[in-house]
C-alpha positions in Angstrom: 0.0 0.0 0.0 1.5 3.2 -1.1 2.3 6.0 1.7 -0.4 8.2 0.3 -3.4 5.1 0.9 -2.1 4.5 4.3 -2.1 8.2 5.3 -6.3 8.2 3.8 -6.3 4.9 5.7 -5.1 6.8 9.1 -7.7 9.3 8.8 -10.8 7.4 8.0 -9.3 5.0 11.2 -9.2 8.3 13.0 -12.9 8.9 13.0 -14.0 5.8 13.5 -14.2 6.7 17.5 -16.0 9.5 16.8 -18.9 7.3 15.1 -18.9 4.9 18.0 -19.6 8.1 20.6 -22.0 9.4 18.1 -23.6 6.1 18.4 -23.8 6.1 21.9 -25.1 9.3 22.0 -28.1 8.3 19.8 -28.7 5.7 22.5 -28.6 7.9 25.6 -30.8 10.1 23.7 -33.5 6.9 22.8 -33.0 5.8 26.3 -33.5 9.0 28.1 -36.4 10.2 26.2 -34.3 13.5 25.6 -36.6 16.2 24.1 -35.8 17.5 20.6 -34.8 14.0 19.7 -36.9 11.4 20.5 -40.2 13.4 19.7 -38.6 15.1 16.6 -39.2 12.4 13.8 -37.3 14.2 11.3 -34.2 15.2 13.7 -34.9 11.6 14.6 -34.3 10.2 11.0 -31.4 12.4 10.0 -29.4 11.6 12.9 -29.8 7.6 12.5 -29.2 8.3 8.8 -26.1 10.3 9.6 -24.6 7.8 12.2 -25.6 5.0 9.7 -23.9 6.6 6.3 -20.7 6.8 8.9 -20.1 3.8 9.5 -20.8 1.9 6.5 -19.1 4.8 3.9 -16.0 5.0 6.5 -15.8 0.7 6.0 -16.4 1.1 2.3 -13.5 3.4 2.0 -11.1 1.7 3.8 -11.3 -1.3 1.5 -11.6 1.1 -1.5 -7.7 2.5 -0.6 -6.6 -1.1 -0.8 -7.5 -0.9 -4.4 -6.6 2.5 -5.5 -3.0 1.3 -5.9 -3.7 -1.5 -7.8 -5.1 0.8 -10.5 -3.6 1.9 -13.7 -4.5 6.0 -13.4 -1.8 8.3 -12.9 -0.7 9.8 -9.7 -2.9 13.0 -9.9 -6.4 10.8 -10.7 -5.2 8.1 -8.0 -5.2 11.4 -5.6 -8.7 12.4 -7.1 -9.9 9.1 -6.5 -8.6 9.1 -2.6 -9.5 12.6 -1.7 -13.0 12.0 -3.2 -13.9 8.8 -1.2 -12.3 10.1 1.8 -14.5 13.2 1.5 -17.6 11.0 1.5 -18.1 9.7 5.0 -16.7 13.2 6.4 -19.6 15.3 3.9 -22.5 12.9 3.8 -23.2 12.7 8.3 -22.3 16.2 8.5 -25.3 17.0 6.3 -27.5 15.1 8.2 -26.2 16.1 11.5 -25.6 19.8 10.9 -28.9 20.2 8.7 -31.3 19.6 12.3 -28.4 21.2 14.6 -31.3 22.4 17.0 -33.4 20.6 19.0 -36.7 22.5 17.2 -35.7 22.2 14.0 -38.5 20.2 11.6 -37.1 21.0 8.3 -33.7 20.0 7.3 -31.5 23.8 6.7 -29.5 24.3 3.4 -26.4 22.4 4.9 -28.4 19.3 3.8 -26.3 20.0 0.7 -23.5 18.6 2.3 -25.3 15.1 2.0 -25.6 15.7 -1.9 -22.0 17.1 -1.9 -20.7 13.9 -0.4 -22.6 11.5 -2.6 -21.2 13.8 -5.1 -17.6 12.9 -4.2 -18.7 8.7 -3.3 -20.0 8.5 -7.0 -17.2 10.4 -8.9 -14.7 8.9 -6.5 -16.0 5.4 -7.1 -16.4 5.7 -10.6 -13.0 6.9 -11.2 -11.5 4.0 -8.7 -13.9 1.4 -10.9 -12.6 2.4 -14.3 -8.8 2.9 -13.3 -9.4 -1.3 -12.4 -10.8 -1.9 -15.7 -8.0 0.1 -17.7 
């Protein structure tokens, strides 16, 4: 694995504790009855969403750096390809979480475009990684 994977590696590794409080959070919150979550539906559903796209993009991109190396692209596209599916689990939960910050909000705020921003970066990333394996 090439220095520049390992470092993406150590950073996706390094919020991996931070899911695992936010999850706990979510729990204290269910099991407390805390106001502004439990009988917000949408705050509700964004959080679980947020905590959810965490986990599972942080995994996906871990495996995806194990293959970025093993492409064809050149140096500068194998970067694009990192930067871009690094960018995903950090973009996607902080739209959901920072969209609802408050307790009263019922409508997700304009930082819900973080979400599209980060499925913006998963789908170019990805794509990029999927055809530099089939060149």
């Amino acid at each position: 694995m090439s220095p520049a994977s390992l470092s993406m590696a150590g950073v996706l590794l390094i919020t991996v504790p931070t899911i695992a409080f936010g999850g706990v959070t979510l729990l204290k919150f269910l099991m407390r009855g805390v106001p502004g979550y439990i009988d917000n539906p949408v705050r509700r559903g964004l959080w679980r969403a947020g905590h959810a796209h965490a986990g599972v993009l942080v995994l996906f991109s871990l495996v995806a750096m194990l293959y970025v190396d093993q492409t064809g692209l050149s140096e500068g596209l194998k970067w694009l390809a990192r930067l871009l599916i690094v960018a995903a689990p950090i973009l996607m939960p902080l739209g959901f979480f920072l969209s609802v910050i408050r307790p009263s909000d019922t409508k997700p705020s304009r930082l819900i475009g973080l979400t599209v921003a980060g499925g913006a970066c998963l789908a170019v990333g990805a794509l990029t990684l999927g055809v530099g394996l089939l060149v």
